[in-house]
MARSERO-853840 format. One record per atom (N, C-alpha, C): z, y, x; residue in three letters. Coordinates in steps of 0.2 Angstrom, whole numbers, plus 5000, padded with zeros to 4 digits. Each point is the difference from the previous one (the first is absolute). Last residue first. Layout:
<recs>
ZYXALA...
</recs>
This chain:
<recs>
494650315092UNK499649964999UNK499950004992UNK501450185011UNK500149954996UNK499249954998UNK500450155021UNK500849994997UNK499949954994UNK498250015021UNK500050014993UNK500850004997UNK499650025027UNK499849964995UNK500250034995UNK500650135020UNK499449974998UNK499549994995UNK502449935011UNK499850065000UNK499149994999UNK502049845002UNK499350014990UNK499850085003UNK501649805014UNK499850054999UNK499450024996UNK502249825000UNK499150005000UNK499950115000UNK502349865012UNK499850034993UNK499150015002UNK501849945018UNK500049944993UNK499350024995UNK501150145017UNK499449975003UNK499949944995UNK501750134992UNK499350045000UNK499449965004UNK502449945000UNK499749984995UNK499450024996UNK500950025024UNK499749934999UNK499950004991UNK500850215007UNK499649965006UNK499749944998UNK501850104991UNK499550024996UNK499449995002UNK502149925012UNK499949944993UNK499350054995UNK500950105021UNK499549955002UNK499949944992UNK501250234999UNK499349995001UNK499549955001UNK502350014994UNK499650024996UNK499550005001UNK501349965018UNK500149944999UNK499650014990UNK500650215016UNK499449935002UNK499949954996UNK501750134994UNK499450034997UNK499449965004UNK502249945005UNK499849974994UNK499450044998UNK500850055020UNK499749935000UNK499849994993UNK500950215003UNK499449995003UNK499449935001UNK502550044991UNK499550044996UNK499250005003UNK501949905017UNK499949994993UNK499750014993UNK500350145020UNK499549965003UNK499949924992UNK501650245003UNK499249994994UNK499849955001UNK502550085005UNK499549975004UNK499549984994UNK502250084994UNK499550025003UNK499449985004UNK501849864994UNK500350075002UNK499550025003UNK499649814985UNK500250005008UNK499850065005UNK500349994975UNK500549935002UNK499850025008UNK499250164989UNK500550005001UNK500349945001UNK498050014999UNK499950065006UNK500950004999UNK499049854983UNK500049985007UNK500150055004UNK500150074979UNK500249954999UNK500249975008UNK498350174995UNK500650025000UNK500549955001UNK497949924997UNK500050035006UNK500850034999UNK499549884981UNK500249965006UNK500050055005UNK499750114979UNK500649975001UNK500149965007UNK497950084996UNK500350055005UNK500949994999UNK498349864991UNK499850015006UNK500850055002UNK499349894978UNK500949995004UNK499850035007UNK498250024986UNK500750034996UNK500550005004UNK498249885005UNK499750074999UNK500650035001UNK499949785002UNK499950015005UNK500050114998UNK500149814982UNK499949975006UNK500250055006UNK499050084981UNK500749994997UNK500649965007UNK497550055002UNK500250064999UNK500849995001UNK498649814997UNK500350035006UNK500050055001UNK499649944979UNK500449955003UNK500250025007UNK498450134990UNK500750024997UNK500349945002UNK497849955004UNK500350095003UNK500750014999UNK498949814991UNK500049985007UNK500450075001UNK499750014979UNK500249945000UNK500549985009UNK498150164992UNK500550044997UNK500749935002UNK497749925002UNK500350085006UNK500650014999UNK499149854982UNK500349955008UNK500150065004UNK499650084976UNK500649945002UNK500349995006UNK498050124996UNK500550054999UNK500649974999UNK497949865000UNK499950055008UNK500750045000UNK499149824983UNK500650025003UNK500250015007UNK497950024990UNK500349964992UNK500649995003UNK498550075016UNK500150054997UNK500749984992UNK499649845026UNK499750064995UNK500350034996UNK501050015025UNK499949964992UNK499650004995UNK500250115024UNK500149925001UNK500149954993UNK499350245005UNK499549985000UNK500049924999UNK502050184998UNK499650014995UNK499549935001UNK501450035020UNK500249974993UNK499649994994UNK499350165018UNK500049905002UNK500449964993UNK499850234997UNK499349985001UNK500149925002UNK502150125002UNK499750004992UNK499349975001UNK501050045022UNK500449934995UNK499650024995UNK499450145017UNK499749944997UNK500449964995UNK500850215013UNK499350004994UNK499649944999UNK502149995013UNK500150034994UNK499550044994UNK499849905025UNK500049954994UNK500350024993UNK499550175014UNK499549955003UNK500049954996UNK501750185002UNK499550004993UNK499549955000UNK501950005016UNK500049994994UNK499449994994UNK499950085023UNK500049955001UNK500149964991UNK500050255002UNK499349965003UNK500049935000UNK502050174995UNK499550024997UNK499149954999UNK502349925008UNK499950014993UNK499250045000UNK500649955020UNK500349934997UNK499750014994UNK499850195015UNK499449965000UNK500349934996UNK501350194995UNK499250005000UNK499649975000UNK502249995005UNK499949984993UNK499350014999UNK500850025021UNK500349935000UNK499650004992UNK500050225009UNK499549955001UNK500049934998UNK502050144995UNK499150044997UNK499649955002UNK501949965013UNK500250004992UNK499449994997UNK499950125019UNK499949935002UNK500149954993UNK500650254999UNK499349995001UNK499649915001UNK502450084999UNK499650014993UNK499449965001UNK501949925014UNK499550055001UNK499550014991UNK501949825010UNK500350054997UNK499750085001UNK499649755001UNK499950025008UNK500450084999UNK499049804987UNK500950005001UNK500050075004UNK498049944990UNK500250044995UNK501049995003UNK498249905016UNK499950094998UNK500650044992UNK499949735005UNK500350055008UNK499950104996UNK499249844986UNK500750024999UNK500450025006UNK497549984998UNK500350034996UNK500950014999UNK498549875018UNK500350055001UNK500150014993UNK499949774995UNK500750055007UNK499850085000UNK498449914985UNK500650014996UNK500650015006UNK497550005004UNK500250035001UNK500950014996UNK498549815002UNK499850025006UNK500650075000UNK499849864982UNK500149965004UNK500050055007UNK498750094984UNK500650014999UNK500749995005UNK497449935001UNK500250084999UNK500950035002UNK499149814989UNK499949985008UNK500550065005UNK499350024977UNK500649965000UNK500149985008UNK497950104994UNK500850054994UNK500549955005UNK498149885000UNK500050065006UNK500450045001UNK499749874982UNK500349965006UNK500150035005UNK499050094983UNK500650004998UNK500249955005UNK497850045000UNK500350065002UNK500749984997UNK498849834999UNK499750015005UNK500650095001UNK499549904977UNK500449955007UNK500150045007UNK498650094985UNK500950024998UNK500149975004UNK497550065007UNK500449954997UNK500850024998UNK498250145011UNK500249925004UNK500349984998UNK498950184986UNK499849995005UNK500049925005UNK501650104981UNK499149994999UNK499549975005UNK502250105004UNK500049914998UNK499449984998UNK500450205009UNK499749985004UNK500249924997UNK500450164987UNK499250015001UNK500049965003UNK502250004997UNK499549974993UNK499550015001UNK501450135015UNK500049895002UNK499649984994UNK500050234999UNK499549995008UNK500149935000UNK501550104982UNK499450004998UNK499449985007UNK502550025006UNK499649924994UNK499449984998UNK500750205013UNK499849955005UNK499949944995UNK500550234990UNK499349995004UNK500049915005UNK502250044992UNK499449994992UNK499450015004UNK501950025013UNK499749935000UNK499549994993UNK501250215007UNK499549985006UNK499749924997UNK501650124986UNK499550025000UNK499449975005UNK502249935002UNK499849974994UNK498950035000UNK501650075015UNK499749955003UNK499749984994UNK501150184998UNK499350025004UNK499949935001UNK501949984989UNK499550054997UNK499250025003UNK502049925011UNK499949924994UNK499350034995UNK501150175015UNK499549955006UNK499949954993UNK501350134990UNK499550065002UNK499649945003UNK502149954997UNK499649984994UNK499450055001UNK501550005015UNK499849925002UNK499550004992UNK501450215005UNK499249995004UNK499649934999UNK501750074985UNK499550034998UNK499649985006UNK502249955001UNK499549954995UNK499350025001UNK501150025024UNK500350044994UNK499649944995UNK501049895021UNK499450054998UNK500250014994UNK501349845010UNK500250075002UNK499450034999UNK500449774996UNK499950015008UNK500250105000UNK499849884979UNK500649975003UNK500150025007UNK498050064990UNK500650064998UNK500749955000UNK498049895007UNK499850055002UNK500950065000UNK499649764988UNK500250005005UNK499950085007UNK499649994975UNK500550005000UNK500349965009UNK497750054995UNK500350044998UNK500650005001UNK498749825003UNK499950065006UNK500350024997UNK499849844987UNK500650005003UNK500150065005UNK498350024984UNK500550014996UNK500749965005UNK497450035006UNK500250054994UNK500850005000UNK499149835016UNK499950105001UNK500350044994UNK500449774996UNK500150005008UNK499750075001UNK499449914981UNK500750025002UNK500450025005UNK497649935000UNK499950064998UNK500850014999UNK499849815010UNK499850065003UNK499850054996UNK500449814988UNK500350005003UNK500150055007UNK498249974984UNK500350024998UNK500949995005UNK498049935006UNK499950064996UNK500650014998UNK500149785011UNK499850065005UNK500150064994UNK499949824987UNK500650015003UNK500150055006UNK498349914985UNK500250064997UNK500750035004UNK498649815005UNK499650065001UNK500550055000UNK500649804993UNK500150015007UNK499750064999UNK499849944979UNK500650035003UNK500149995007UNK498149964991UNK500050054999UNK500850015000UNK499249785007UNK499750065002UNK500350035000UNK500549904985UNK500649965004UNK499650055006UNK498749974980UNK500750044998UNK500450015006UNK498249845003UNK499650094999UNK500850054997UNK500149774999UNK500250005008UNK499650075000UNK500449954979UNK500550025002UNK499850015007UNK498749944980UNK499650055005UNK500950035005UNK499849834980UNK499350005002UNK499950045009UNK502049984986UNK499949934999UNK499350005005UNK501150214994UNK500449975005UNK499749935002UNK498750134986UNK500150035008UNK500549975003UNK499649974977UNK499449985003UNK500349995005UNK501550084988UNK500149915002UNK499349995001UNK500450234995UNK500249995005UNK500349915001UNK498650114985UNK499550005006UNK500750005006UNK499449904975UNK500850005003UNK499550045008UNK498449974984UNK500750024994UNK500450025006UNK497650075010UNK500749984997UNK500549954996UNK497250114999UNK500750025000UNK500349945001UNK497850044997UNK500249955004UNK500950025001UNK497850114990UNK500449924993UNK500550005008UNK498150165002UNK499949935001UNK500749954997UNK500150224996UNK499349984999UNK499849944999UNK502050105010UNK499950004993UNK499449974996UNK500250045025UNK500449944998UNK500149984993UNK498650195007UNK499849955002UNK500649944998UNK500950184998UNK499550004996UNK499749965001UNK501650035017UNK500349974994UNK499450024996UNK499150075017UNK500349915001UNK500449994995UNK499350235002UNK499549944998UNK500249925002UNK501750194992UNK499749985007UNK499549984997UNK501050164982UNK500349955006UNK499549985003UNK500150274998UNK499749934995UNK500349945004UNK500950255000UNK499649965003UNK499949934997UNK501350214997UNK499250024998UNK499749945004UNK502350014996UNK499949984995UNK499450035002UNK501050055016UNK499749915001UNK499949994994UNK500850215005UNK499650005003UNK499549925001UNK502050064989UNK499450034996UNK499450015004UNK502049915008UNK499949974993UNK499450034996UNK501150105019UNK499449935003UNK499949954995UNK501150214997UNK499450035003UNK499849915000UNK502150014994UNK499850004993UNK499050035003UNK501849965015UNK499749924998UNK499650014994UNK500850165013UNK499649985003UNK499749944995UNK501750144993UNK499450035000UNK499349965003UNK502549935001UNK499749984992UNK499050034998UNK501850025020UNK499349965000UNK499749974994UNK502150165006UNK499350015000UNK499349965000UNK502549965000UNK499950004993UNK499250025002UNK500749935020UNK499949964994UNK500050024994UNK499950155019UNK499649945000UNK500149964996UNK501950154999UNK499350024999UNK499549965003UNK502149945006UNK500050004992UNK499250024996UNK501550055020UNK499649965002UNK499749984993UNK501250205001UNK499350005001UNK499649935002UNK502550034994UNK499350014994UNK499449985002UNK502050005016UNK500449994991UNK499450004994UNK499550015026UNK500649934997UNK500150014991UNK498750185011UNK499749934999UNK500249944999UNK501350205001UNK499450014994UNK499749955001UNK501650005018UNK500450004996UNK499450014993UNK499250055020UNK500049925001UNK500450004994UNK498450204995UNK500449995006UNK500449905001UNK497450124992UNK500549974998UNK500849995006UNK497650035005UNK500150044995UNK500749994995UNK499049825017UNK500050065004UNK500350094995UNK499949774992UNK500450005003UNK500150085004UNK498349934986UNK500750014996UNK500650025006UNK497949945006UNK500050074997UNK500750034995UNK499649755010UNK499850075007UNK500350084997UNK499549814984UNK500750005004UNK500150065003UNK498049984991UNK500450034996UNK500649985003UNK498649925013UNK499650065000UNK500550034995UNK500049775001UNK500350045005UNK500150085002UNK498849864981UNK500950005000UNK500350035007UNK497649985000UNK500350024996UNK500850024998UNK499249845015UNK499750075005UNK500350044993UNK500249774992UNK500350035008UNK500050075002UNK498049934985UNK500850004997UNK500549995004UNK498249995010UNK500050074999UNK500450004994UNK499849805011UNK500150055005UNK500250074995UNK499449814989UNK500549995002UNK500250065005UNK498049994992UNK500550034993UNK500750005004UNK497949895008UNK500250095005UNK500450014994UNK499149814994UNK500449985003UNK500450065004UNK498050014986UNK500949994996UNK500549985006UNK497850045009UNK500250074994UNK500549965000UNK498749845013UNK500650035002UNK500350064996UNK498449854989UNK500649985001UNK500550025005UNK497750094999UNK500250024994UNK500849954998UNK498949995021UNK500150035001UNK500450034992UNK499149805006UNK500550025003UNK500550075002UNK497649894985UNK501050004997UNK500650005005UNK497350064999UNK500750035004UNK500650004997UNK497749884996UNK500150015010UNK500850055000UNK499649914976UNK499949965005UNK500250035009UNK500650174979UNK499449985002UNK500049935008UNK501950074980UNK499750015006UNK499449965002UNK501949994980UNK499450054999UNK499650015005UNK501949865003UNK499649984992UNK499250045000UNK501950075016UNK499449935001UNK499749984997UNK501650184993UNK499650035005UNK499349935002UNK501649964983UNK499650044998UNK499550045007UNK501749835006UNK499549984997UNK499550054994UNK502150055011UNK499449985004UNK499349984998UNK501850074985UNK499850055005UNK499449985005UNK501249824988UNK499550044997UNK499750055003UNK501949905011UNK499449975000UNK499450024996UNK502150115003UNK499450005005UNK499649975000UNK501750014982UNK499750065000UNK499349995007UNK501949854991UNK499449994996UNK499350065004UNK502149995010UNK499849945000UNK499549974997UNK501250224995UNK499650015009UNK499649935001UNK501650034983UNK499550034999UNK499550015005UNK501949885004UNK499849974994UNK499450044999UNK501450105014UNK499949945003UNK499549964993UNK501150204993UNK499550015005UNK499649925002UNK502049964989UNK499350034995UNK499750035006UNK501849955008UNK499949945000UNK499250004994UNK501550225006UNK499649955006UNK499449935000UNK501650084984UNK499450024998UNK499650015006UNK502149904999UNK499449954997UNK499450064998UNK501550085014UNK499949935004UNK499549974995UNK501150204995UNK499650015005UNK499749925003UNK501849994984UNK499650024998UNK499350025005UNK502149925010UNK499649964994UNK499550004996UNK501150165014UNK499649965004UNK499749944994UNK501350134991UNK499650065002UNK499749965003UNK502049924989UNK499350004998UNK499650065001UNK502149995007UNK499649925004UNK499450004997UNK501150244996UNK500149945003UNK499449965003UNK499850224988UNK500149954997UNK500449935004UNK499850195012UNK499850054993UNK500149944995UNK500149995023UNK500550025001UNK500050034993UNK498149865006UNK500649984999UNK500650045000UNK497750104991UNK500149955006UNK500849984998UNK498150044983UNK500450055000UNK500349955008UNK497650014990UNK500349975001UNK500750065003UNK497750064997UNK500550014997UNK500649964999UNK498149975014UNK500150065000UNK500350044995UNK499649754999UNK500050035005UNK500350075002UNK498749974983UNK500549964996UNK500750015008UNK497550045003UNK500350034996UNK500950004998UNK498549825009UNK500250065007UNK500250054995UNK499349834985UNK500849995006UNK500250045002UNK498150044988UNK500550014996UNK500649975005UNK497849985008UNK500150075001UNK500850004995UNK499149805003UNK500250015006UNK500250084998UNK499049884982UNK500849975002UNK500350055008UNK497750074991UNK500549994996UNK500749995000UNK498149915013UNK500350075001UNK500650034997UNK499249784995UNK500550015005UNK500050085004UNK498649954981UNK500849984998UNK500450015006UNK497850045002UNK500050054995UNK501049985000UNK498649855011UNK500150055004UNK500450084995UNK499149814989UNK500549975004UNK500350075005UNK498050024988UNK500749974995UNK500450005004UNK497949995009UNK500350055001UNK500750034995UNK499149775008UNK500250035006UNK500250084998UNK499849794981UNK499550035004UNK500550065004UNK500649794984UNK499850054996UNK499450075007UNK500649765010UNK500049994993UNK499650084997UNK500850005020UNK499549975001UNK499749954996UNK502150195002UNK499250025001UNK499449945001UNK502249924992UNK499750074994UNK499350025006UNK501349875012UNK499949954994UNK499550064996UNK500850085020UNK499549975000UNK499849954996UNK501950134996UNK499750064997UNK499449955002UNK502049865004UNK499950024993UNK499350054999UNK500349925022UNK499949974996UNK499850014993UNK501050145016UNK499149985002UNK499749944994UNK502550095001UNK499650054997UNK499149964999UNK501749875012UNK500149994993UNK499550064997UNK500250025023UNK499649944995UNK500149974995UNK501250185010UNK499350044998UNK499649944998UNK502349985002UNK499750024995UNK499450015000UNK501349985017UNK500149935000UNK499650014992UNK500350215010UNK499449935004UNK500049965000UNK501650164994UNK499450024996UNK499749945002UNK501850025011UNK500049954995UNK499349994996UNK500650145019UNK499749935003UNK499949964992UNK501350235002UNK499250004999UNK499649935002UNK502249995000UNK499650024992UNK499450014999UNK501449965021UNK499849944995UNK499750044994UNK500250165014UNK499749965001UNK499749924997UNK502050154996UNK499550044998UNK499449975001UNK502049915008UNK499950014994UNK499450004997UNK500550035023UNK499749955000UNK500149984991UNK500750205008UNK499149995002UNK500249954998UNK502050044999UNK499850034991UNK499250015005UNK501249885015UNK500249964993UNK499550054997UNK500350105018UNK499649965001UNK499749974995UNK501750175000UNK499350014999UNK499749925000UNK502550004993UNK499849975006UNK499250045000UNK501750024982UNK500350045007UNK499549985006UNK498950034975UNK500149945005UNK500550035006UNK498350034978UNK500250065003UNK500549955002UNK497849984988UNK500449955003UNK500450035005UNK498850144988UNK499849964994UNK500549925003UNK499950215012UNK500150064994UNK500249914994UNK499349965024UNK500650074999UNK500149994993UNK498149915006UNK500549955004UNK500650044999UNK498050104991UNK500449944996UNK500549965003UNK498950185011UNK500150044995UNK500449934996UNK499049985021UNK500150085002UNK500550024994UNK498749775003UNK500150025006UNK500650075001UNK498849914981UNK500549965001UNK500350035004UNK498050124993UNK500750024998UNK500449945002UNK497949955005UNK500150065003UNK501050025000UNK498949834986UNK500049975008UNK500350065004UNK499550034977UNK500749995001UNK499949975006UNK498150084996UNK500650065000UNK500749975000UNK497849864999UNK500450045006UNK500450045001UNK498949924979UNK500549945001UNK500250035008UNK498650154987UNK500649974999UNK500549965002UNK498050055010UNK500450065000UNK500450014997UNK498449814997UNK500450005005UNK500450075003UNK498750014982UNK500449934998UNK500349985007UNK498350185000UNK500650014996UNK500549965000UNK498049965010UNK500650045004UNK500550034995UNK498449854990UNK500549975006UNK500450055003UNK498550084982UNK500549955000UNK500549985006UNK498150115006UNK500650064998UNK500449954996UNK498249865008UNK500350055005UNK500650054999UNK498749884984UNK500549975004UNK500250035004UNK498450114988UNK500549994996UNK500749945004UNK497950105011UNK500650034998UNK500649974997UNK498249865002UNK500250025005UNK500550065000UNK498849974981UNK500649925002UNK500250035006UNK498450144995UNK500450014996UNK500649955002UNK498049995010UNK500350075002UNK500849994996UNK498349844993UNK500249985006UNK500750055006UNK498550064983UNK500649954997UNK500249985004UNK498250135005UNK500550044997UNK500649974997UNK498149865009UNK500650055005UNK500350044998UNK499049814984UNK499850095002UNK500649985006UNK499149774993UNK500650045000UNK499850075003UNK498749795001UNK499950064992UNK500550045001UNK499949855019UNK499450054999UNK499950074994UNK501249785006UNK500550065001UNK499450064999UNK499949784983UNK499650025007UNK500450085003UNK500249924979UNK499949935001UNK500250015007UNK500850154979UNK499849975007UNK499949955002UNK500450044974UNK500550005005UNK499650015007UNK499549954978UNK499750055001UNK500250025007UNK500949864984UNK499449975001UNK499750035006UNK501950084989UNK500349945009UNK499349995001UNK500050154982UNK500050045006UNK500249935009UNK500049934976UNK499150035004UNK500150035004UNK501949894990UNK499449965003UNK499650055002UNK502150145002UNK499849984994UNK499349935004UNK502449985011UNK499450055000UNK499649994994UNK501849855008UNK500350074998UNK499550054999UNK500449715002UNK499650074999UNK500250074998UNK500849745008UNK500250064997UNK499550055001UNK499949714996UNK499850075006UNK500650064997UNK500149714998UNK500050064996UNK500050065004UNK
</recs>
């Protein structure tokens, strides 16, 4: 039994060939993921940002600092045991009723958290339920964000012309950066503008009630975009589904087991600059606003570099550039923590530059496209969304719990954080040299 969501004539009607697709639609989807995502992860980054400076105080407030970071951390680590239950539940609905549906709901979910967030009363105002509260609507982020990326990608890959789905799957993925860069940029300005006592008691506040605007811009910006021609073509052709998530596990797991190695590097380094550099920089004595300035210029540095590794996936394959990312990495994760120990801004700066701005984006502009390309279409937004967020929840979330975690079991000393970040990269090593590389070839036969 199929689900049909589309009138018959218009599924009849549907693209055959990428060819019928106007560029002007193509234009369109493209944006529409692109300011999606960077919204939807300028959500869920602001409480990474705020753990560090605003929640470990105000929402886990502790005779011990360390305890009320390592509180605030677990929280932000919980969202990630959730994002695979998110992936699941919004990849059932996108791969069933259709990718733009879907996307409409977890914006929705995601902007009323971060909201909700920005009015929450802290502990010294209601008690114990002030972290309990902030915890489970931490735990809705996490859940909205799990349905949210893999659609987003897939609106961008769905719609993309054959030679340059490296490039049209690295747009959603530069969301992560510039949803980053964003939050930072309003941190920055709050903090600069505001004295330390106005930012503690309100001004951190504003980024989240504010995002009600952006999320209400990127809803009406993707309500002018039609769904994909893959799910139309899917409509067409009858081939829906029922259970796409007992296909995937029964039919297509050693493709599932892939994309969470993959997912393991990406995402495990990106915590690693965004979100523990932070809070290990102003334990070391830097001011807030400089370390979120450099997180800032680095974020921005790595969106022109995502979009140059998506061209050049076009060109010599994803596989081939994302191992090169990770080689990359392997090579340069000692000096990075030499440079950021060293107690020099400027040495700091470059440690995050070249690790985050350059090294990261390399395989941080390929996951979406290489995943997208490893499932068909009838449950494409099941098995991504599946692989991604399992090792997101795996490795993402707890990242900057364990680096913190180890740097204080063994009195400072990073070389334990160092290995376990090796020891991320060599399991994304082998499970990327595993995987079929589709640069190229037809998305949906």
């Amino acid at each position: 039994m199929t689900h049909a969501t589309l009138d018959p004539a218009a599924a009849a009607a549907a693209p055959s060939q990428e060819c019928l697709v106007p560029a002007s639609e193509r234009r369109r989807a493209l944006l529409g993921s692109a300011v999606g995502s960077t919204i939807e992860w300028y959500d869920y980054f602001l409480y990474g940002t705020m753990a560090s400076i605003i929640f470990a105080k105000q929402f886990f407030p502790s005779d011990d600092p360390l305890v009320s970071q390592l509180l605030a951390l677990a929280a932000f680590a919980l969202a990630f045991l959730v994002r695979p239950l998110g992936g699941i539940l919004f990849s059932h609905v996108g791969d069933r009723i259709g990718r733009k549906k879907t996307l409409a709901i977890t914006l929705s979910l995601m902007g009323a958290s971060t909201v909700l967030m920005g009015l929450l009363p802290n502990y010294a105002q209601i008690g114990i339920w002030a972290p309990i509260l902030l915890t489970l609507l931490r735990l809705l982020q996490g859940l909205a964000l799990g349905g949210e990326w893999g659609g987003g990608v897939l609106l961008a890959v769905e719609y993309s012309p054959r030679q340059r789905r490296g490039f049209f799957g690295a747009v959603p993925q530069t969301g992560a950066v510039l949803g980053l860069a964003l939050g930072n940029i309003v941190t920055a300005l709050l903090s600069a503008n505001l004295s330390e006592s106005s930012f503690e008691s309100w001004g951190w506040r504003v980024p989240f009630v504010g995002s009600i605007v952006l999320v209400l811009l990127g809803m009406w910006i993707r309500n002018a975009v039609d769904e994909t021609p893959s799910f139309k073509k899917m409509v067409a052709n009858r081939t829906h589904t029922r259970i796409p998530l007992q296909e995937t596990v029964q039919d297509h797991w050693r493709v599932v087991l892939i994309a969470i190695g993959a997912k393991v590097i990406e995402t495990s380094t990106f915590f690693l600059y965004a979100t523990f550099s932070l809070s290990y920089l102003i334990n070391q004595g830097f001011a807030r606003a400089e370390i979120l300035n450099v997180i800032l210029v680095c974020a921005l540095l790595a969106f022109p570099c995502m979009l140059y590794f998506g061209h050049l996936s076009d060109r010599i394959g994803r596989r081939k550039v994302f191992l090169l990312g990770c080689l990359a990495f392997l090579l340069w994760i000692f000096p990075y923590f030499w440079l950021i120990s060293q107690g020099s801004f400027w040495l700091a700066a470059l440690g995050i530059a070249v690790g985050f701005g350059v090294i990261w984006g390399s395989y941080g502009a390929m996951i979406g496209t290489l995943l997208a390309e490893a499932f068909p279409a009838n449950i494409r937004y099941t098995g991504m969304s599946l692989g991604y967020q399992i090792g997101a929840a795996l490795v993402g979330g707890p990242m900057p719990l364990i680096a913190t975690a180890l740097i204080a079991y063994f009195g400072g000393s990073y070389v334990p954080v160092v290995l376990f970040m090796m020891a991320c990269a060599l399991v994304s090593i082998y499970a990327v040299s595993r995987a079929r590389d589709r640069s190229g070839e037809v998305l949906d036969d």
